[in-house]
C-alpha positions as CSV (number, residue, x, y, z in Angstrom):
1,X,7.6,199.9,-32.0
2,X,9.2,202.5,-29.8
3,X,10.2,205.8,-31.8
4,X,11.8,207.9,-28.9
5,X,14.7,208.2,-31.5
6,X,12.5,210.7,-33.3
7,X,12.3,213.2,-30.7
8,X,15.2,214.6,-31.4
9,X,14.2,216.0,-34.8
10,X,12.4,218.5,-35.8
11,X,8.0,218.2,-35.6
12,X,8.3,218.1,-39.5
13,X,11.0,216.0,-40.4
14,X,9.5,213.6,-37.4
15,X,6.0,213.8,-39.5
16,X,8.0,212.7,-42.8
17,X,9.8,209.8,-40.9
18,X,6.3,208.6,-39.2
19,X,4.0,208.6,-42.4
20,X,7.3,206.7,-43.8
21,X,7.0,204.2,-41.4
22,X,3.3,204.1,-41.7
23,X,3.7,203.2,-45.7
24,X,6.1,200.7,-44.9
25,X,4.1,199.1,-42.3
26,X,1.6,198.7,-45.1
27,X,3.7,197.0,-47.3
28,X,5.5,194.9,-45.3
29,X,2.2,193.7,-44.3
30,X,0.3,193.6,-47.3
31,X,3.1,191.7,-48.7
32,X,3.3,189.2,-45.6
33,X,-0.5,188.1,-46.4
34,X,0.2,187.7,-49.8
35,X,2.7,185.6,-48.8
36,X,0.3,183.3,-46.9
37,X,-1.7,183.0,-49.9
38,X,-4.5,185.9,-50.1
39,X,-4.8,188.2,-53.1
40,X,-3.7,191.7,-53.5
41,X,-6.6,193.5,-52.0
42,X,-7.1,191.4,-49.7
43,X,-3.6,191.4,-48.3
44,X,-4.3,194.8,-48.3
45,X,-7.6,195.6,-46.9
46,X,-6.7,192.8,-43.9
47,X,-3.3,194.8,-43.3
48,X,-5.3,198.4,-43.6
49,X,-7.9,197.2,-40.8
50,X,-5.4,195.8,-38.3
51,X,-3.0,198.5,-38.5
52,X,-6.3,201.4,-38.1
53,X,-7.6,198.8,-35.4
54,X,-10.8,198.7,-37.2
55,X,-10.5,194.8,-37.1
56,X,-13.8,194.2,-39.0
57,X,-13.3,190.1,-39.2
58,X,-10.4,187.9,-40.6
59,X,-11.2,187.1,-44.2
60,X,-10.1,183.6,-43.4
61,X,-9.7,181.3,-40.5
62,X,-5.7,181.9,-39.8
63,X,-3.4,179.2,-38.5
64,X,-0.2,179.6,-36.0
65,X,1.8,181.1,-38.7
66,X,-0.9,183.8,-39.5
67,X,-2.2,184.5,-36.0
68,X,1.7,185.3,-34.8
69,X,2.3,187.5,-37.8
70,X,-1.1,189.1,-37.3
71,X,0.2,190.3,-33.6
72,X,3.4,191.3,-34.9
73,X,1.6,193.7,-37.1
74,X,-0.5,195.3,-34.8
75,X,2.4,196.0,-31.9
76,X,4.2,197.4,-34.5
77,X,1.7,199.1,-36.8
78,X,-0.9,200.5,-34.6
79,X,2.0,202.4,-32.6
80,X,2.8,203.4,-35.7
81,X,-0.2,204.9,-37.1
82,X,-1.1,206.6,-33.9
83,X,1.8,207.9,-33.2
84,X,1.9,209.6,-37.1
85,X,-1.8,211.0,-36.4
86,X,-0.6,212.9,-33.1
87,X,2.2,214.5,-35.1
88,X,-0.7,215.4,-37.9
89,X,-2.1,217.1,-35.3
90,X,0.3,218.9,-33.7
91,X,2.1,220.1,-36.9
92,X,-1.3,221.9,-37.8
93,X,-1.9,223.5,-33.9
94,X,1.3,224.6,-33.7
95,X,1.5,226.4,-37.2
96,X,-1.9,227.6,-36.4
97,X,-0.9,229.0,-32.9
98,X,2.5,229.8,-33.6
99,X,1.8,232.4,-36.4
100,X,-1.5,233.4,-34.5
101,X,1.2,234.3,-31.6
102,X,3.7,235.9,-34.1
103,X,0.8,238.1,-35.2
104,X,-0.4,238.8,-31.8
105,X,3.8,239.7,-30.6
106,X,4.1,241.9,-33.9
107,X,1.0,244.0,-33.4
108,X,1.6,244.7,-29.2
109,X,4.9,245.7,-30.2
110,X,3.8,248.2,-33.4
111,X,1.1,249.5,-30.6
112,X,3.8,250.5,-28.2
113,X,5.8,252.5,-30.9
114,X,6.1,256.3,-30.1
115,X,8.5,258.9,-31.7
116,X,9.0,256.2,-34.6
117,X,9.3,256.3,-38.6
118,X,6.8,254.9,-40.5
119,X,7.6,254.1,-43.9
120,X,5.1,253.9,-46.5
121,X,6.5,251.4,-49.1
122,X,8.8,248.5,-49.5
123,X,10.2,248.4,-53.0
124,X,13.8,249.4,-53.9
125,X,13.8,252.7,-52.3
126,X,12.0,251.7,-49.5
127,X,14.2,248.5,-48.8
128,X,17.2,251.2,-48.4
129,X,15.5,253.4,-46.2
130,X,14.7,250.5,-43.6
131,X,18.5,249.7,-43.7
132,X,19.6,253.0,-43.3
133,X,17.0,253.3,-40.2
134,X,17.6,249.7,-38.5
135,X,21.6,250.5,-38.8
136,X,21.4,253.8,-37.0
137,X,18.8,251.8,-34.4
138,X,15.9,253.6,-35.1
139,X,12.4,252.3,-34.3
140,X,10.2,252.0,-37.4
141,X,7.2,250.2,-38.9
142,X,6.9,249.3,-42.6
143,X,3.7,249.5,-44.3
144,X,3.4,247.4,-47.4
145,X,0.1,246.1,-49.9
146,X,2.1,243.5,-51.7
147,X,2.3,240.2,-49.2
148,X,5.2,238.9,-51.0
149,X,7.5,241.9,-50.3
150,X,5.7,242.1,-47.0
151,X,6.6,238.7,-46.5
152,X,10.0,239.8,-47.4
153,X,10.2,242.7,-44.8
154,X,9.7,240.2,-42.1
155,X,12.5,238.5,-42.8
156,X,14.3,241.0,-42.1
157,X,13.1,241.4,-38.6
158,X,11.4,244.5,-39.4
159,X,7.6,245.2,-37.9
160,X,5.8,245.2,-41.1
161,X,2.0,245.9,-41.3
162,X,0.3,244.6,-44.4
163,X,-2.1,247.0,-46.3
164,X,-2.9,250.0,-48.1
165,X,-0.7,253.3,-47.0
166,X,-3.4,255.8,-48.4
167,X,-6.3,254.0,-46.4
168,X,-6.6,255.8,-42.8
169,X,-7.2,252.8,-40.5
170,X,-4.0,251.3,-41.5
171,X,-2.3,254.5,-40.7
172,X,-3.9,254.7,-37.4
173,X,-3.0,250.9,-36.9
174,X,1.1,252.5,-37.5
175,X,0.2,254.6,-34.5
176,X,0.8,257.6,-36.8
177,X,-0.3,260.1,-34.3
178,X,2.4,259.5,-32.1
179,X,5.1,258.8,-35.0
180,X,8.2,260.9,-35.2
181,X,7.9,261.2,-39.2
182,X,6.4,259.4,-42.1
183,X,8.2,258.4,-45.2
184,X,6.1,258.0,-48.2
185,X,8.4,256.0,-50.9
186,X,5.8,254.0,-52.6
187,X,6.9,253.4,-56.7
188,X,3.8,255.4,-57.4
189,X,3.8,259.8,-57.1
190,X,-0.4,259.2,-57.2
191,X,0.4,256.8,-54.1
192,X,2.7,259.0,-52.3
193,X,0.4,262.0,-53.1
194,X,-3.0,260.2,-51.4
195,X,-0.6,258.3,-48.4
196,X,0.8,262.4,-48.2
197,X,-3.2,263.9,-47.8
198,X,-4.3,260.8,-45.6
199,X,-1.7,260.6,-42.8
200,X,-1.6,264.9,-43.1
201,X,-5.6,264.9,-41.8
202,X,-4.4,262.0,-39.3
203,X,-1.8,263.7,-37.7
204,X,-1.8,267.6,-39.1
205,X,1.9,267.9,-37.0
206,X,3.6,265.1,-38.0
207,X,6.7,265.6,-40.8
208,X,6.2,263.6,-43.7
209,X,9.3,262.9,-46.2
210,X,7.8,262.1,-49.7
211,X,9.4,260.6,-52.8
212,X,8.7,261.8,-56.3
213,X,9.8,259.8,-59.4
214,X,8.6,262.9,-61.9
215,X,10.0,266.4,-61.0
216,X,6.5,268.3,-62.1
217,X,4.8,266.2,-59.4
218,X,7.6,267.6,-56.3
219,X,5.1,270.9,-56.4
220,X,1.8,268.4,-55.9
221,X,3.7,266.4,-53.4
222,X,3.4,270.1,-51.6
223,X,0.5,270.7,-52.1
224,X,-0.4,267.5,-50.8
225,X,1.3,268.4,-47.1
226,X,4.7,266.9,-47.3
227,X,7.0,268.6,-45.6
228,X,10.1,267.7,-47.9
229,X,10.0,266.2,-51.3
230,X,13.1,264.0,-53.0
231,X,12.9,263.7,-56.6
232,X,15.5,260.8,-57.2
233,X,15.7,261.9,-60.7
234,X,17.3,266.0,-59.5
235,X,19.3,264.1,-57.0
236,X,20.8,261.5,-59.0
237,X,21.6,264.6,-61.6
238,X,23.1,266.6,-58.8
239,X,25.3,264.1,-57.2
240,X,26.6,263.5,-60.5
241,X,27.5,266.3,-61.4
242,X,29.6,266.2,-57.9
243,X,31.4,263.7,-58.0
244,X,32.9,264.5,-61.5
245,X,33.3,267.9,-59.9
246,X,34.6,267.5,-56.4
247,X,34.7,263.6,-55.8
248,X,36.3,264.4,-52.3
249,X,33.4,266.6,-50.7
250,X,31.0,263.8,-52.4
251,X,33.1,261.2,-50.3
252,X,32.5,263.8,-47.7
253,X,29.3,263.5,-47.8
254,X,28.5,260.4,-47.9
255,X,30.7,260.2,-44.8
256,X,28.7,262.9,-43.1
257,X,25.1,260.8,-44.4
258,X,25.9,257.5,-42.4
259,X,25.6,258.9,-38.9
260,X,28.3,257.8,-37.1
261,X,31.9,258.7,-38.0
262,X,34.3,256.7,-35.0
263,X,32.8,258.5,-31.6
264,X,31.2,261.3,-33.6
265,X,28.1,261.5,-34.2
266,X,25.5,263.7,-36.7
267,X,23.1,265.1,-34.8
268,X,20.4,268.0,-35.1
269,X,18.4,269.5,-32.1
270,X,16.3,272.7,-32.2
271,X,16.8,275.5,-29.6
272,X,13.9,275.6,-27.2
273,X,13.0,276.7,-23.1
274,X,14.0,273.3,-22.0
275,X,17.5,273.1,-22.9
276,X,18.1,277.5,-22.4
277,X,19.9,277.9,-25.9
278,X,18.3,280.7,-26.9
279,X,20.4,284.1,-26.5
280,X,23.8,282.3,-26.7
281,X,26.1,282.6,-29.7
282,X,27.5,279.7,-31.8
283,X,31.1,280.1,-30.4
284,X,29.3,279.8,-26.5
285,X,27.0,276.8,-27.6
286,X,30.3,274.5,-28.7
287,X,32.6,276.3,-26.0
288,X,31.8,273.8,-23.1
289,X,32.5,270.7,-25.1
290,X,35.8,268.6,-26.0
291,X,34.9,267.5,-29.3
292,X,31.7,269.3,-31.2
293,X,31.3,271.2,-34.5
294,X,28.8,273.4,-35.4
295,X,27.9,272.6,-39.2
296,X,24.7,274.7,-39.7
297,X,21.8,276.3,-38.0
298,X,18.6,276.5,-39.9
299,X,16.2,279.4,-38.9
300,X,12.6,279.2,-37.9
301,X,12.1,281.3,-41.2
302,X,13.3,278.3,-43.1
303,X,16.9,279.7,-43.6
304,X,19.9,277.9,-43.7
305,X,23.5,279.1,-42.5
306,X,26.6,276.9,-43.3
307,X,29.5,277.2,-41.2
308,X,27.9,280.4,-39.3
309,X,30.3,282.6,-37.3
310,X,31.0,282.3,-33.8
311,X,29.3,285.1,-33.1
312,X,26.0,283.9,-34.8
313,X,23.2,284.0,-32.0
314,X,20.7,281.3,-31.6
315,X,17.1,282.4,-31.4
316,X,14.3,279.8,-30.0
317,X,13.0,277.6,-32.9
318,X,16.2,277.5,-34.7
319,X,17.5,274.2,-35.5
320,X,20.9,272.9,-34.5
321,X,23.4,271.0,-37.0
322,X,26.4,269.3,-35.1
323,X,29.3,266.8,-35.5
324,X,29.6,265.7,-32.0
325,X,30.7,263.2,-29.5
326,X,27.1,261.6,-28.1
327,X,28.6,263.0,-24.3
328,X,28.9,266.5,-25.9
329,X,25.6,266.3,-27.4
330,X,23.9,265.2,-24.4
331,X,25.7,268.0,-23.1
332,X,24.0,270.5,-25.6
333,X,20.9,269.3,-25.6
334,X,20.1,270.0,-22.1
335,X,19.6,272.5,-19.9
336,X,22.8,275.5,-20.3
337,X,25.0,275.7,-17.1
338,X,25.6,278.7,-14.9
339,X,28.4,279.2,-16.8
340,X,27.3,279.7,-20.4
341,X,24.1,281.6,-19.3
342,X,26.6,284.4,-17.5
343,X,28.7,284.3,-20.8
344,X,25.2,286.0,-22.7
C-alpha cells in the first residue's frame, strides 16, 4: 500500500493517519475471515499474525478464495504496520533530540550573555519587566522556580532558566558575574531579600533593583545589598496622587519611561577618563550636538540636579541624564574633541 501521500503532513498527524490505517487493516481483515466462516477470535488472531508477519500456521487449510485474500492482506497490511512502527519511532527520537537540542541552544546562548539583566521572577511584575526589556532590545535571562510560568516565559522567546533565584549555582548559571544588573521581582520580600544577599556575595559590584510589596521591608531590602528598592505600594500612591494633580507631567512621564520618543532617545552615561567629560560645563557637554537635552546629572555623592544650569561642571563619576538623538549620544559618550576641551 504506498503512503507517499502522507509525507506531506506533519510526523504527528502522519502517526494518527498510520495507526488509523493499521486499525482498519484489522478490521477489514478480521471481518474478511469471518466472512469465510471462522469465528471472532479467530478472524482476528489469523488477521493479527499476518499483518505482524508472525505467520504462526493457518488455522485451517484455505481454498483459492482464502489464499488470494490472505495475499491481499499482507501487501497491504504489513506495509502498513511497518510503516506506523517507524513513525513510532521517529516521533519519540525527534521529541527526545529536538528538546535535548533546544536545551543545549538555550544554555550556549545564556553562557554567552555579558552586560545583561537578569531578572529574578516571572509573575505579574516580572512578566512586565521582560516586556519593557525585550521592547527596548535589551539582552536578559529570566529565572523562574515554577515550570508552568517558566514554561510560559519560553513562549515568549525569552532565555528562561528554571530554578531557585536565592540558590547560588543557578545564579552563577545566569552568568551573574558578568551581568549588567539584577532585578529581584519575586511575589515574595523574604525571596527578594535572600536572591538580594546571594547574588550580592556572587558579584559584590553588580546593581541589583529589588521589589518590596510591604514598605517596612524597603529598609531590609537595604540592608540586604540592593542598590534601589521599589515598593509598588509608595509608587502606586504617588503616581496617583499625580495624575489627579498634574495629569500632563504624568503623561510626561510616562513618555519620558518608554525610551524612545521618534529619533530621541533616553539615555544615561557617567562621566569618566575615556570619554574626557570631566571639567566641562553642562552648556559645553550639549553645545556640539543638533538635538540633545540635558535633564539631570546625579553626583557621585548620590545627589541629584534637575534641569542644572549651563554653567553646572561635570566632575568624574557624575552621571549623565539626556534626551538625545542616538548620533548625538554617541557623540557624548566618547572621547571630547579639540574643540570642547579648549572651551574648559
Amino acid at each position: 500500500m504506498r503512503l507517499d501521500f502522507l509525507r506531506a503532513l506533519p510526523l504527528s498527524t502522519r502517526l494518527r493517519v498510520a495507526l488509523s490505517l493499521v486499525g482498519a487493516t484489522i478490521c477489514w481483515g478480521t471481518l474478511g475471515y469471518m466472512l469465510f466462516g471462522l469465528p471472532l477470535v479467530d478472524a482476528l488472531y489469523q488477521t493479527v499474525t499476518t499483518v505482524t508477519t508472525v505467520g504462526f500456521r493457518e488455522l485451517k487449510p484455505f481454498n483459492t478464495a482464502e489464499k488470494v485474500f490472505t495475499m491481499v492482506l499482507i501487501l497491504t497490511g504489513v506495509g502498513t504496520v511497518l510503516y506506523t512502527l517507524t513513525l513510532v519511532v521517529q516521533e519519540s527520537l525527534e521529541g527526545d533530540i529536538g528538546t535535548r537540542f533546544y536545551r543545549r541552544r538555550r544554555e550556549m546562548e545564556i553562557s554567552r550573555l555579558r552586560d545583561h539583566y537578569v531578572l529574578c521572577g516571572f509573575g505579574r511584575v516580572g512578566h512586565e519587566i521582560a516586556r519593557e526589556l525585550y521592547e527596548r532590545r535589551q539582552p536578559f535571562v529570566v529565572i523562574e522556580q515554577s515550570p508552568e510560568q517558566a514554561e510560559v516565559a519560553r513562549r515568549f522567546g525569552y532565555l528562561v532558566i528554571e530554578g531557585d533565584a536565592s540558590s547560588e549555582r543557578v545564579l552563577v548559571q545566569a552568568q551573574i558575574g558578568t551581568a549588567r544588573c539584577l532585578l529581584a521581582a519575586s511575589d515574595s520580600d523574604s525571596g527578594n531579600t535572600y536572591i538580594t544577599l546571594t547574588a550580592r556575595n556572587v558579584n559584590p559590584g553588580l546593581f541589583i533593583v529589588a521589589r518590596a510589596a510591604l514598605p517596612h521591608n524597603e529598609e531590609k531590602l537595604r540592608l540586604a545589598g540592593a542598590d534601589r528598592v521599589l515598593s509598588l505600594y509608595s509608587l502606586g500612591g504617588r503616581r496617583m496622587v499625580l495624575l489627579a494633580m498634574q495629569p500632563l507631567a504624568a503623561d510626561f512621564m510616562d513618555t519620558l519611561a518608554t525610551g524612545r520618543h521618534g529619533d530621541l532617545v533616553l539615555a544615561e552615561f557617567e562621566v569618566n577618563a575615556e570619554n574626557e567629560l570631566a571639567g566641562q560645563s553642562a552648556g559645553q557637554l550639549v553645545a556640539g550636538t543638533a538635538n540633545a537635552t540635558l535633564l539631570g546629572i546625579r553626583r557621585r555623592g548620590g545627589e541629584l540636579l534637575v534641569g542644572p544650569r549651563e554653567t553646572e561642571c561635570l566632575n568624574e563619576g557624575d552621571i549623565v541624564i539626556v534626551l538625545a538623538e542616538e548620533g548625538d549620544i554617541a557623540t557624548l559618550t566618547t572621547a571630547s574633541p579639540p574643540r570642547a576641551r579648549a572651551m574648559r
